[in-house]
ZAMARGU-4260 file (C-alpha; in steps of 0.2 Angstrom, whole numbers, plus 5000, padded with zeros to 4 digits):
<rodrens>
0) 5558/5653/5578 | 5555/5645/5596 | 5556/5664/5602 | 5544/5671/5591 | 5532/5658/5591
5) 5531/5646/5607 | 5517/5651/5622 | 5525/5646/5639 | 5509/5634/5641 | 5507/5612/5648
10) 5504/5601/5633 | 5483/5596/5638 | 5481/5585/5654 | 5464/5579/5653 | 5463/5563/5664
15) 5463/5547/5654 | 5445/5538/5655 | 5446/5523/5663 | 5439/5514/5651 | 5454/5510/5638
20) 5454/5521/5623 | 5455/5505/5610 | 5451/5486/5615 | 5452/5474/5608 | 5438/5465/5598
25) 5436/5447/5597 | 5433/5442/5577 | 5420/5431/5572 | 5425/5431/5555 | 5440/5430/5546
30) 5450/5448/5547 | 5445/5463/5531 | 5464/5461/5528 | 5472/5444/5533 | 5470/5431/5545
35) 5489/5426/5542 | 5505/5436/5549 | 5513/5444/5537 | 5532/5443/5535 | 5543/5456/5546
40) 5549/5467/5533 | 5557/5484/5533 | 5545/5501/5534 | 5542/5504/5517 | 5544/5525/5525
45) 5564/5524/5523 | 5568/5509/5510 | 5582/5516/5504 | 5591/5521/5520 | 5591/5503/5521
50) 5598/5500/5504 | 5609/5514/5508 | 5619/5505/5525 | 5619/5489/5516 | 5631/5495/5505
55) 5644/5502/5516 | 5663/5503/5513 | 5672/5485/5512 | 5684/5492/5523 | 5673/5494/5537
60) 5660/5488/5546 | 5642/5489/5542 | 5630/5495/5554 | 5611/5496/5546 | 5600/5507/5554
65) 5589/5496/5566 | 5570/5502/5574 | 5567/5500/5593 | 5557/5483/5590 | 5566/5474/5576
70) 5586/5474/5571 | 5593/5468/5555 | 5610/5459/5561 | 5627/5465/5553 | 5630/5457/5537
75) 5646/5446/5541 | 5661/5446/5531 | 5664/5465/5526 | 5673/5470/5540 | 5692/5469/5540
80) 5692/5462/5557 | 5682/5447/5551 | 5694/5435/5550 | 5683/5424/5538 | 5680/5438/5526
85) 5663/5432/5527 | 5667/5412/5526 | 5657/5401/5538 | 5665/5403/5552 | 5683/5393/5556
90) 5686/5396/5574 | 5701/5408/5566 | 5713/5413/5582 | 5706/5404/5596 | 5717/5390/5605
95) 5711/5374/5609 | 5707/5377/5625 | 5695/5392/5617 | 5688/5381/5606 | 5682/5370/5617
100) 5675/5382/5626 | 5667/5389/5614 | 5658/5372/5608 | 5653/5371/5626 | 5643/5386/5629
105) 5635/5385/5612 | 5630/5368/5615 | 5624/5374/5633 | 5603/5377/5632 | 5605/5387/5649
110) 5609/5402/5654 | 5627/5406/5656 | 5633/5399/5674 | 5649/5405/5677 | 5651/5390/5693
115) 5650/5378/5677 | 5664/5389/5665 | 5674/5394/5681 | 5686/5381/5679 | 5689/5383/5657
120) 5687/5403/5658 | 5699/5406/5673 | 5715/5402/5660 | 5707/5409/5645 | 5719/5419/5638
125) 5716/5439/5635 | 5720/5434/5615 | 5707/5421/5611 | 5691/5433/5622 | 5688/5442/5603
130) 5685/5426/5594 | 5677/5419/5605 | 5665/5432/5607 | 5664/5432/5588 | 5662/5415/5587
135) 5647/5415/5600 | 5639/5430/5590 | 5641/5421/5573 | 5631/5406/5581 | 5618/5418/5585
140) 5622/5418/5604 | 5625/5436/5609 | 5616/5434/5626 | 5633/5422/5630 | 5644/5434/5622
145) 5640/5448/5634 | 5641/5435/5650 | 5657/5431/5643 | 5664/5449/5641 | 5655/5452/5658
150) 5664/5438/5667 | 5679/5442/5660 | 5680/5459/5663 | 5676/5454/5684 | 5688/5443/5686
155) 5702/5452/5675 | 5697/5470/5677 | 5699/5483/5661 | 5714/5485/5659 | 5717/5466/5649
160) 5706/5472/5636 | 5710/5479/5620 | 5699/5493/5608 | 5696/5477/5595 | 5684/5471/5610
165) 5676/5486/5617 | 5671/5489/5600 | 5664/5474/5598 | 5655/5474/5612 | 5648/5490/5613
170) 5639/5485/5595 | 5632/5469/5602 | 5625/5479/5616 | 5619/5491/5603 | 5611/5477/5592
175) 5605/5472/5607 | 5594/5486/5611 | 5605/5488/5627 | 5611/5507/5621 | 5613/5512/5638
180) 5622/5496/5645 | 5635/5501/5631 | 5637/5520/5637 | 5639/5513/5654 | 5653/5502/5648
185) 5659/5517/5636 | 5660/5530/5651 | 5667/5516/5664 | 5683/5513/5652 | 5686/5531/5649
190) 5685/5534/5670 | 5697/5517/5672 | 5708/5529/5660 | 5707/5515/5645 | 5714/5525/5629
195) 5698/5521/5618 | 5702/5522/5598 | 5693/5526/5584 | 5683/5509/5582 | 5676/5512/5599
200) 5670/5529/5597 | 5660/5524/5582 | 5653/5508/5586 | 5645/5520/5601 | 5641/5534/5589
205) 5631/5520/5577 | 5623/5511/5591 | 5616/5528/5598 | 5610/5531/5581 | 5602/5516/5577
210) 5589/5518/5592 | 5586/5534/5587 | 5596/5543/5601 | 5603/5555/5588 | 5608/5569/5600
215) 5620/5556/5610 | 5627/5551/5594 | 5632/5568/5591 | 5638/5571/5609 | 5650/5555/5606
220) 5655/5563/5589 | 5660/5578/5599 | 5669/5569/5613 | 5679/5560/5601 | 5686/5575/5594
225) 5689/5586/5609 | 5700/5570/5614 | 5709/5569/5599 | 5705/5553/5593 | 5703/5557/5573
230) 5687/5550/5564 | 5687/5539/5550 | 5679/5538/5533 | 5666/5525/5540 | 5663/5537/5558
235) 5657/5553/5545 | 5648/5543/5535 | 5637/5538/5551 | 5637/5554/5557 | 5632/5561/5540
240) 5617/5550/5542 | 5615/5555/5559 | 5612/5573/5554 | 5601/5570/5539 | 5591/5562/5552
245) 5590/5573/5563 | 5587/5588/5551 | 5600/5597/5554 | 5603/5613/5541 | 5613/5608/5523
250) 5626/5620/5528 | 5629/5610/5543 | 5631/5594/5534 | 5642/5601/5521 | 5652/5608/5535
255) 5655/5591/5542 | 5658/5585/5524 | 5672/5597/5521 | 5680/5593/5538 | 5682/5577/5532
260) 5689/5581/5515 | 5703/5592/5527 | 5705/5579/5541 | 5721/5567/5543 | 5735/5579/5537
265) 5731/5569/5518 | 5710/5571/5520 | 5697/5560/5517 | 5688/5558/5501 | 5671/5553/5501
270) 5668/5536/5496 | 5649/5530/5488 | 5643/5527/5506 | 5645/5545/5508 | 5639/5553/5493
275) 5623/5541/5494 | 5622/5550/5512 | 5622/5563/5506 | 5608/5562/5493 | 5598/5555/5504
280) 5599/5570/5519 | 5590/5580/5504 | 5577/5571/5505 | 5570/5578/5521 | 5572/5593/5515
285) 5566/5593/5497 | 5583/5597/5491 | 5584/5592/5474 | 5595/5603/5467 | 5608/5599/5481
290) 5604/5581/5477 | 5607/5584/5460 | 5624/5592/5462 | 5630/5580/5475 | 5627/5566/5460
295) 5638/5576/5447 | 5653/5579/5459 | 5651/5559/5467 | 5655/5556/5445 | 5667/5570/5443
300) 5678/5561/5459 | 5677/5546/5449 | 5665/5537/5461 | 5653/5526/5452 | 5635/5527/5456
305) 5628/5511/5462 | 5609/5505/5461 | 5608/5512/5479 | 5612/5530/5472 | 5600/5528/5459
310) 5586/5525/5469 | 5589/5536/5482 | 5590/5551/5471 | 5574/5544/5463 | 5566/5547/5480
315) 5574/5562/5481 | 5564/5568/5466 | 5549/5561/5471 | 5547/5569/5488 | 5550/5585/5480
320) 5537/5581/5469 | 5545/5580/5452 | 5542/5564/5445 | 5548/5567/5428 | 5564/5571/5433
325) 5563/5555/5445 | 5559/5545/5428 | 5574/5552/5419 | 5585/5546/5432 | 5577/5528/5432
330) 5581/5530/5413 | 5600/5534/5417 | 5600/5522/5429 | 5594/5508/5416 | 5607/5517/5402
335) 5621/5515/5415 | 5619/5495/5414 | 5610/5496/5432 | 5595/5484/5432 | 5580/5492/5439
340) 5576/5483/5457 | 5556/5481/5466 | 5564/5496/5476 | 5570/5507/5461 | 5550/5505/5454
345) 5542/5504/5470 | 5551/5522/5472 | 5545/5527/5454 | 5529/5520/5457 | 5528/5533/5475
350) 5534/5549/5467 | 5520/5549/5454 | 5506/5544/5467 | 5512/5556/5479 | 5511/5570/5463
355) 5494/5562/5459 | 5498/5553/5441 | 5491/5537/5446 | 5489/5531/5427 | 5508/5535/5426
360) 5509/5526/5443 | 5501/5512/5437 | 5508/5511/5420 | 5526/5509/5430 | 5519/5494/5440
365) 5514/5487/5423 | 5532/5490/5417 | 5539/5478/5431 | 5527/5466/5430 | 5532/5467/5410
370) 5549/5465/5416 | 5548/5447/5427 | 5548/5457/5443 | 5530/5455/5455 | 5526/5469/5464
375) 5527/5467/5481 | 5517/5474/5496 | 5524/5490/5494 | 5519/5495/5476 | 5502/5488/5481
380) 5500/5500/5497 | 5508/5514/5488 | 5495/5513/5472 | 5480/5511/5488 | 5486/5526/5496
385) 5488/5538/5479 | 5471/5532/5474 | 5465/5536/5493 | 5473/5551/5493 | 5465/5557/5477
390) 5450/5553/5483 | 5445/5536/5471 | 5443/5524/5485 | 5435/5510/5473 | 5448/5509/5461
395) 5460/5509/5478 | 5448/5495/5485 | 5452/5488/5466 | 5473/5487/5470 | 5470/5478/5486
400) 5459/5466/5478 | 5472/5464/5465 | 5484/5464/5479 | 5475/5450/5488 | 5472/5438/5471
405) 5493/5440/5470 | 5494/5431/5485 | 5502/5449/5494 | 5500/5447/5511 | 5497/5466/5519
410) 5509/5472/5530 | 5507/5488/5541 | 5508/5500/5529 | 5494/5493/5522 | 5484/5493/5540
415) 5491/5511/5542 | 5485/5517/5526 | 5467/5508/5528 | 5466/5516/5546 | 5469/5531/5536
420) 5457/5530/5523 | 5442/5525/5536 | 5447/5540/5546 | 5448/5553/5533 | 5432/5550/5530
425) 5425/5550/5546 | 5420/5530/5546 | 5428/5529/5566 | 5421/5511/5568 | 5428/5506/5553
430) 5446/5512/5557 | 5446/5504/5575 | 5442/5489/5568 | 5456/5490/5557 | 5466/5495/5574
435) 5460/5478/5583 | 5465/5468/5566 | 5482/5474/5568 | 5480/5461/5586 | 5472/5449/5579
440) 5485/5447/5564 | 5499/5445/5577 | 5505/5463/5575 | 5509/5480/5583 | 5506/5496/5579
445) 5519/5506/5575 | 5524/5523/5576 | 5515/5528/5559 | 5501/5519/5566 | 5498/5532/5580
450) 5503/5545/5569 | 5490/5545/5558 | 5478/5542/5571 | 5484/5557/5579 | 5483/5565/5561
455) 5463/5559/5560 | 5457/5563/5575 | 5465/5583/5571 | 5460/5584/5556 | 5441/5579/5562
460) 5445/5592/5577 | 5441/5578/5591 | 5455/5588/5602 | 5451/5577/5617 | 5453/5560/5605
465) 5469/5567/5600 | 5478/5568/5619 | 5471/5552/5622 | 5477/5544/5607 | 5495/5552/5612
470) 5496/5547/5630 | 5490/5528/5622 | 5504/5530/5611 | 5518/5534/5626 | 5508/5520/5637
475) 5514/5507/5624 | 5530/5511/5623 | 5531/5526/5609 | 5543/5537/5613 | 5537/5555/5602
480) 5550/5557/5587 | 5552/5573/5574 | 5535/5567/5564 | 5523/5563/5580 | 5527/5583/5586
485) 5524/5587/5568 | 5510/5577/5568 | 5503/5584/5585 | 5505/5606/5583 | 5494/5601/5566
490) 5480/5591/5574 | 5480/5603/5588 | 5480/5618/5575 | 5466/5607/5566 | 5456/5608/5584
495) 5459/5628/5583 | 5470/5626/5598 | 5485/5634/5593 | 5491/5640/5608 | 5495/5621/5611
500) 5505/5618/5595 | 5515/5631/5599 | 5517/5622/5616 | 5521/5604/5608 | 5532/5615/5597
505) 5542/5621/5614 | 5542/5603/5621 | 5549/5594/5603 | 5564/5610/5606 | 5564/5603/5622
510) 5565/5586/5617 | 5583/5589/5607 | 5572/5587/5591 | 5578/5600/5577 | 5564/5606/5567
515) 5566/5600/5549 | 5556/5608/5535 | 5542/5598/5538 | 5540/5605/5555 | 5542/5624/5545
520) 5529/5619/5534 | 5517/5612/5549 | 5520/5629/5560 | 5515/5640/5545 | 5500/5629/5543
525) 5496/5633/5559 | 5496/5650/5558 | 5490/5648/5542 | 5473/5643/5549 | 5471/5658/5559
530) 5476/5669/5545 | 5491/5675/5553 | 5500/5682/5538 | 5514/5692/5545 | 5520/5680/5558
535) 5520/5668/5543 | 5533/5679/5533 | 5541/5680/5549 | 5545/5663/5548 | 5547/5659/5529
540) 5562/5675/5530 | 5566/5663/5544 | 5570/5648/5532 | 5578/5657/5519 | 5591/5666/5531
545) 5598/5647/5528 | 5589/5637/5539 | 5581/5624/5525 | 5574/5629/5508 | 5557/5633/5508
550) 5546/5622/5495 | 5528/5623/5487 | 5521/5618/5502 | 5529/5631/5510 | 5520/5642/5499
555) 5504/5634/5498 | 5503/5636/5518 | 5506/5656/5515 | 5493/5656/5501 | 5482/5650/5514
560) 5487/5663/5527 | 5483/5676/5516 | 5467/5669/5509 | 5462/5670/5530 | 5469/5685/5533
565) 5459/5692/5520 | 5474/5698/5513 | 5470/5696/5494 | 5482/5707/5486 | 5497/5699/5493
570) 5487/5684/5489 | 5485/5690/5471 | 5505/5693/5470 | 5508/5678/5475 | 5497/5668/5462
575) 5506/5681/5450 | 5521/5673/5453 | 5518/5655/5453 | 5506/5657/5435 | 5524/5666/5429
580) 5536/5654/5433 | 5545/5663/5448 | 5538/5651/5459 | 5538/5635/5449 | 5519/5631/5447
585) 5519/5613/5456 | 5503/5604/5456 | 5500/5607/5472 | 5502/5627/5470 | 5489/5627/5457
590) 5478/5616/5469 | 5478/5626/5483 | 5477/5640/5472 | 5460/5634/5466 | 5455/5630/5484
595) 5460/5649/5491 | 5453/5656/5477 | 5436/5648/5478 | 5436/5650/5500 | 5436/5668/5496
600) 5424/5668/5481 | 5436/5674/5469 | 5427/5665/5455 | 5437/5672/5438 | 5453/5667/5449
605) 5446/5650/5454 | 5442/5647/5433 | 5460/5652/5431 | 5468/5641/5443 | 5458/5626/5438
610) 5463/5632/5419 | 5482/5633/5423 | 5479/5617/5432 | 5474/5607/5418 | 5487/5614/5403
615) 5499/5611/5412 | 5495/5593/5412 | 5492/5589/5430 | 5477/5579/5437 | 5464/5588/5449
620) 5461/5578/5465 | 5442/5576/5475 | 5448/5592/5487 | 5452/5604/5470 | 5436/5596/5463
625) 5424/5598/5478 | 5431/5616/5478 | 5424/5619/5460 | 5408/5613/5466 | 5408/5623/5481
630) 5411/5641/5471 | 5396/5638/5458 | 5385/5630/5470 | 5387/5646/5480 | 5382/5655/5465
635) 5368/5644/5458 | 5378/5640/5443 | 5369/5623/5443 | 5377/5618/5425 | 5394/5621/5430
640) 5394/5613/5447 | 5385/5598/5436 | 5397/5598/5424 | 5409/5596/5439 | 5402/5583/5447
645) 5399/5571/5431 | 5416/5574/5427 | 5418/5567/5445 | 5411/5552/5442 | 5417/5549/5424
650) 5435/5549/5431 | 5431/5535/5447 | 5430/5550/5462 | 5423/5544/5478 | 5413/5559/5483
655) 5419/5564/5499 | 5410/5575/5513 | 5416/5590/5507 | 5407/5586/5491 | 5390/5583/5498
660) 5391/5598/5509 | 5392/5609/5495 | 5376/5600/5486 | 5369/5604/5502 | 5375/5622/5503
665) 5369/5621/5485 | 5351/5617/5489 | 5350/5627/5506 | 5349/5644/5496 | 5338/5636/5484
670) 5319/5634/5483 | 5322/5615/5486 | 5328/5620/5503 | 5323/5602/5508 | 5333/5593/5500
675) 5346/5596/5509 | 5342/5586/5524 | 5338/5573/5510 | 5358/5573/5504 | 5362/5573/5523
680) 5353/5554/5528 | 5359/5549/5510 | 5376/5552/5516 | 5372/5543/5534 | 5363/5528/5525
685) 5382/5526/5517 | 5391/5526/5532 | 5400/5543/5529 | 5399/5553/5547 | 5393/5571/5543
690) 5404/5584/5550 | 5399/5600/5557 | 5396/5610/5542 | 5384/5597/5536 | 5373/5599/5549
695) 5376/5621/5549 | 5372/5618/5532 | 5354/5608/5534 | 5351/5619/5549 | 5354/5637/5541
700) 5341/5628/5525 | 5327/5627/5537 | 5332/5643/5547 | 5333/5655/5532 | 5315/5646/5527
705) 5308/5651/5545 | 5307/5631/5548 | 5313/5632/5568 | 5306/5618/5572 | 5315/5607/5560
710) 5331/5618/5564 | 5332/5616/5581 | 5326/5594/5578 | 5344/5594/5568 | 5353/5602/5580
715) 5348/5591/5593 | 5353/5578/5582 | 5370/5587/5579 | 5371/5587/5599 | 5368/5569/5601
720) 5379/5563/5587 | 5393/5572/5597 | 5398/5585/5585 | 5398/5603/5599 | 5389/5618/5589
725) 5401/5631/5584 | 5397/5651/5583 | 5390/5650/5566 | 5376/5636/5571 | 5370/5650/5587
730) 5372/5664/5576 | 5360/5655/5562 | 5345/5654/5576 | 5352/5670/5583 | 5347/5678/5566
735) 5333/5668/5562 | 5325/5674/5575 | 5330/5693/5574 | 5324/5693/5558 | 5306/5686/5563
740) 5304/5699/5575 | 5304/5684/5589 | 5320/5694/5601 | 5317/5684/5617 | 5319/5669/5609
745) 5336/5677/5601 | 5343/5683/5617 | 5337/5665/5626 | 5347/5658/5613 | 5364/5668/5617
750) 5362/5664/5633 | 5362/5646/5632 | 5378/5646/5620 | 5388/5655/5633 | 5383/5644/5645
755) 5389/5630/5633 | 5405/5639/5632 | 5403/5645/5615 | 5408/5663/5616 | 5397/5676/5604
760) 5406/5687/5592 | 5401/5704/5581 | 5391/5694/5570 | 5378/5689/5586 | 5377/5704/5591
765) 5375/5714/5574 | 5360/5702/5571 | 5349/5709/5587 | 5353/5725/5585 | 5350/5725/5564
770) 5335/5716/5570 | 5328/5730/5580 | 5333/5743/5568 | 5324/5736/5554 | 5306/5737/5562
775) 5312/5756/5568 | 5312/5750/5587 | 5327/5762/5593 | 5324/5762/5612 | 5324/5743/5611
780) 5339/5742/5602 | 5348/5755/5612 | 5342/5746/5628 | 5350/5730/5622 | 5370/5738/5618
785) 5366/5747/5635 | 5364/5732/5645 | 5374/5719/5637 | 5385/5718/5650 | 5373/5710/5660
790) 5369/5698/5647 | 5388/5693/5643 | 5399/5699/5656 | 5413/5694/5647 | 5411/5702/5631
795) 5425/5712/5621 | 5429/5730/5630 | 5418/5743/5618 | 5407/5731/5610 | 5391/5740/5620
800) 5400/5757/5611 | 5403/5750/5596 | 5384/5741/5595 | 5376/5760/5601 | 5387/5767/5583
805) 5380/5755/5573 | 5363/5757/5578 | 5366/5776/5573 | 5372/5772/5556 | 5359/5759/5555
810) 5344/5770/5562 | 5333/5776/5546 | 5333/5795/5545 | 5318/5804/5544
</rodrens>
């Protein structure tokens, strides 16, 4: 795919404006969200990965999966070399002489001083440096630990330790954030010639993998084997989780898994930790099926699903957007004697707002609430951001409120999804003061934040907002993971700058990142946008050659590529295929459907879409609606696109820009032409920031109605509000002009475009041209295509020819 698709070209280098791209503002008044911190809690994103390493094996030790900022410590007592077995701690295996050291350093407030411990460490025996490095870590004293270990390993060398403390220290170093300190130590042993065991290897492979370091995790894994040194249960079932992370291809995992099952002479059998593993690596990928089978072989190996499965095959389901089936396993989980936890409905609760069934999404949070349980800040974010999402931001408004009464204090997710509610609709000022909240509440951003900022800005095409919010985001300390390069090729695509998706594409290969099916589906958008329709098959034979199984999004992004390439037959098959069931006719199909359909004015197949749509039982959202409006306010079909928009309102839709631009568009080809710049300051007196094609839209109204003077006041507006006129505002004036006989002012007008770097197409040109033609002014015309060379020296190769043929066909005959 990187062959086919990356451009040997520099992610964007413009310089960085001196003046910081966010500050922070001083409040006056009590934060929109929260005065108070909230708790540190886990990122709602992965909660049951969480669950997931919580649960590990008894007969091993448990590693949870830690970010780069905050770590959860290792649940004491489930590790057979505990000698407590979770107890409080009894000093088990040290000597007197270690106990007293030990009660001396903890009750040391200083640093560690090795003048002041000389004289107690120097006859520390080798046996009592594992407790007492246990004992230091159980009193919460790591930083002495690893003086300890450092001391001990100067004054006695390597060669006194055993693999029960290299392990131990390597995941202290690893908890500590120290990953590289711990490699050190790991590559120093194996130089001294220190025969490293199995413990070792792994607590490496899971330090590596809890900052995220996957492909050193994997490089580990690989040393391990070429030196012999056999894996066990607990070190597959990290690196399992190590390739679900990193994306890899369901073969590959299963590959791994059936090493396992053939390792060790006897094998090793999969134990819950692993089949839960498993289920969750599906859910990258929208692997339900796999999921699904994965959960009848854990039962046929007589393993018993535990609440952790449960969820996670929920999530599963919801990612893929299928929620029923999601529902049928919380049923089964509930049959099973499993009680429901806030996780197990807050998962329910996602994958029916991410499908768009918010009264079903609500109805569940009833459920719970019915059930004792109180919803927590992460049902209340998730039923904000499915309201958000659909478009309803007053009954979204209406969960934070409800949010708030509870006594909920918002965490980041809810500042994230704020920032991305502000930002979709073009309310900037708004969402940077969300940004500065996040300070003023004693918190960070984190990597979602700069995500969807990098996600806002692209999809408002603010190109030079997005490589500034990126280089931010390094400045602070981000380092770029799989869903920021994803993130960045669609903002960049969104800016019509493909050449530099393609380029952070290259540089995320680069980076050791594997390309996961969301970064499929975000390159076929891509190409998508520029109707690109055969590299797009390329690449979807691309994934079904076994890379990752392509989903509807997948399909939605070829809809799309077809509906731009004007390809509308294949469109057409395609459709074909989803209305019989070949392609199973998700929601989100049948909405984009309805969106392609009306982009290229295919009004029956529009009506069919929104038809299917509905039967089937599925909810249209704001963008499926706005596109309904858009088709029959193109066709005057006042009543429809009436009956639209009351519908709208009777079901609590926030009407969006979209939806005001086609009123606009509406009333532009209308006798009440005026009343288009009427909709556009009632959508400023709201706050709402109009786009581009609000203002194409005003300025084509008073253009088509010979109204210049007004035209060229709202693109002077248009320029000061910082929005950069496209080809379609020049070639309105451009054809305004040509049709009112007034050709200076036409040719004045392409002049200044390219010297704005707008670069003229077919469609300029045909307007001057067509213009001369119809007042019968051949010379004129003639004399334009002969000279345009010296009015666009850059223009295609044969567009003078191809202008002189069409003056020809167009000339009248006589």
């Amino acid at each position: 795919m990187a062959d086919k698709l990356a451009l040997p070209l520099l992610l964007p280098t413009s310089t960085p404006s001196s003046k910081p791209l966010f500050h922070h503002q001083n409040h006056q008044t009590r934060p929109f969200l929260t005065s108070q911190q909230p708790p540190s809690q886990p990122s709602p994103v992965e909660p049951l990965l969480h669950d997931v390493f919580l649960h590990q094996n008894p007969n091993n030790p448990i590693i949870t999966p830690q970010s780069p900022k905050t770590r959860n410590r290792t649940r004491l007592g489930k590790s057979r070399r505990d000698p407590n077995l979770g107890k409080p701690w009894s000093y088990h295996g040290l000597s007197p002489q270690g106990h007293q050291i030990l009660r001396s350093l903890i009750e040391s407030r200083h640093t560690f001083n090795s003048a002041q411990f000389d004289p107690l460490l120097s006859h520390l025996p080798s046996s009592d440096l594992l407790p007492l490095l246990q004992g230091l870590g159980f009193h919460k004293r790591p930083d002495l630990a690893l003086a300890v270990f450092d001391w001990f390993t100067k004054r006695k060398g390597y060669h006194q330790l055993d693999n029960s403390v290299v392990s131990h220290v390597i995941a202290t170093l690893g908890k500590q954030g120290r990953v590289s300190s711990a490699a050190d130590l790991f590559n120093g042993l194996i130089e001294d010639g220190f025969n490293l065991d199995v413990y070792s290897y792994t607590s490496l492979i899971s330090a590596f993998a809890n900052s995220g370091r996957y492909r050193d995790a994997v490089k580990v894994f690989k040393k391990m084997e070429e030196e012999g040194c056999e894996p066990s249960l607990f070190t597959y079932n990290v690196v399992l989780n190590v390739f679900g992370k990193m994306g890899a291809p369901w073969s590959k995992i299963m590959s791994l898994v059936e090493k396992m099952k053939k390792s060790g002479g006897g094998g090793i059998a999969p134990d819950v930790v692993t089949y839960n593993t498993l289920i969750s690596c599906c859910k990258g990928g929208s692997l339900h099926e796999e999921a699904a089978r994965v959960f009848e072989e854990m039962k046929m190996a007589g393993v018993s699903p535990d609440n952790v499965t449960y969820n996670t095959l929920i999530d599963v389901y919801g990612n893929s957007h299928r929620p029923k089936e999601a529902m049928k396993v919380f049923n089964e989980m509930e049959v099973c004697g499993f009680t429901p936890s806030v996780v197990s409905y807050n998962t329910l609760i996602s994958a029916y707002a991410r499908d768009g069934m918010l009264d079903e999404a609500v109805e569940v949070k009833n459920q719970m609430v019915g059930k004792g349980m109180r919803p927590d800040v992460y049902s209340y974010t998730t039923l904000f951001s499915g309201f958000e999402r659909a478009g309803k931001v007053e009954s979204a408004m209406s969960v934070f409120e409800e949010m708030r009464d509870a006594g909920c204090k918002p965490n980041m997710c809810t500042f994230n999804a704020f920032i991305k509610m502000y930002g979709n609709r073009g309310k900037f000022a708004e969402m940077m003061k969300i940004f500065d909240e996040i300070n003023a509440c004693g918190l960070s951003p984190d990597i979602v934040t700069w995500n969807t900022l990098l996600a806002v800005f692209g999809q408002n095409g603010m190109d030079s907002e997005v490589s500034g919010v990126f280089k931010e985001m390094k400045r602070a300390g981000f380092v770029p993971e799989r869903e920021t390069f994803n993130t960045l090729i669609s903002a960049y695509s969104h800016c019509g700058s493909f050449e530099q998706a393609m380029t952070v594409y290259r540089r995320m290969l680069e980076a050791g990142v594997t390309p996961d099916l969301s970064t499929y589906n975000t390159v076929l958008a891509a190409l998508a946008r520029g109707g690109m329709w055969e590299q797009s098959e390329k690449v979807l034979a691309e994934m079904e050659d076994g890379r990752c199984k392509p989903n509807e999004l997948t399909y939605c992004s070829l809809l799309h590529a077809y509906a731009n390439g004007k390809e509308i037959g294949r469109m057409h098959f395609l459709a074909e295929e989803v209305y019989s069931g070949v392609i199973e006719p998700r929601a989100v199909l049948l909405k984009t459907l309805v969106l392609v359909c009306s982009k290229c004015d295919l009004l029956p197949e529009a009506e069919r879409a929104f038809s299917e749509l509905k039967e089937r039982g599925f909810s249209p959202d704001l963008r499926t609606l706005n596109s309904m409006v858009s088709i029959y306010g193109r066709r005057q079909m006042v009543a429809k696109a009436n009956q639209v928009l009351d519908y709208m309102k009777e079901m609590g839709f926030t009407p969006s820009t979209a939806t005001y631009n086609s009123l606009m568009y509406r009333h532009s080809r209308s006798v009440d032409f005026r009343k288009s710049e009427e909709i556009l300051r009632e959508i400023q007196a709201k706050g709402i920031k109009p786009d581009i094609i609000s203002y194409n839209t005003v300025i084509y109204a008073y253009c088509r109605n010979t109204r210049m003077r007004d035209a060229s006041r709202i693109f002077a507006e248009m320029r000061d509000s910082g929005i950069v006129p496209d080809v379609i505002t020049y070639n309105t004036f451009i054809a305004s002009y040509a049709a009112d006989s007034m050709f200076e002012e036409a040719i004045g007008v392409v002049r200044y475009m390219i010297k704005n770097g707008c670069r003229p197409n077919q469609k300029t040109y045909n307007s001057i041209v067509d213009g001369y033609c119809k007042l019968n002014r051949k010379d004129e015309a003639k004399l334009f295509a002969e000279n345009l060379r010296n009015l666009d020296p850059h223009a295609p190769k044969g567009e003078d020819q191809r202008l002189l043929e069409r003056i020809v066909k167009k000339w009248p005959i006589r």
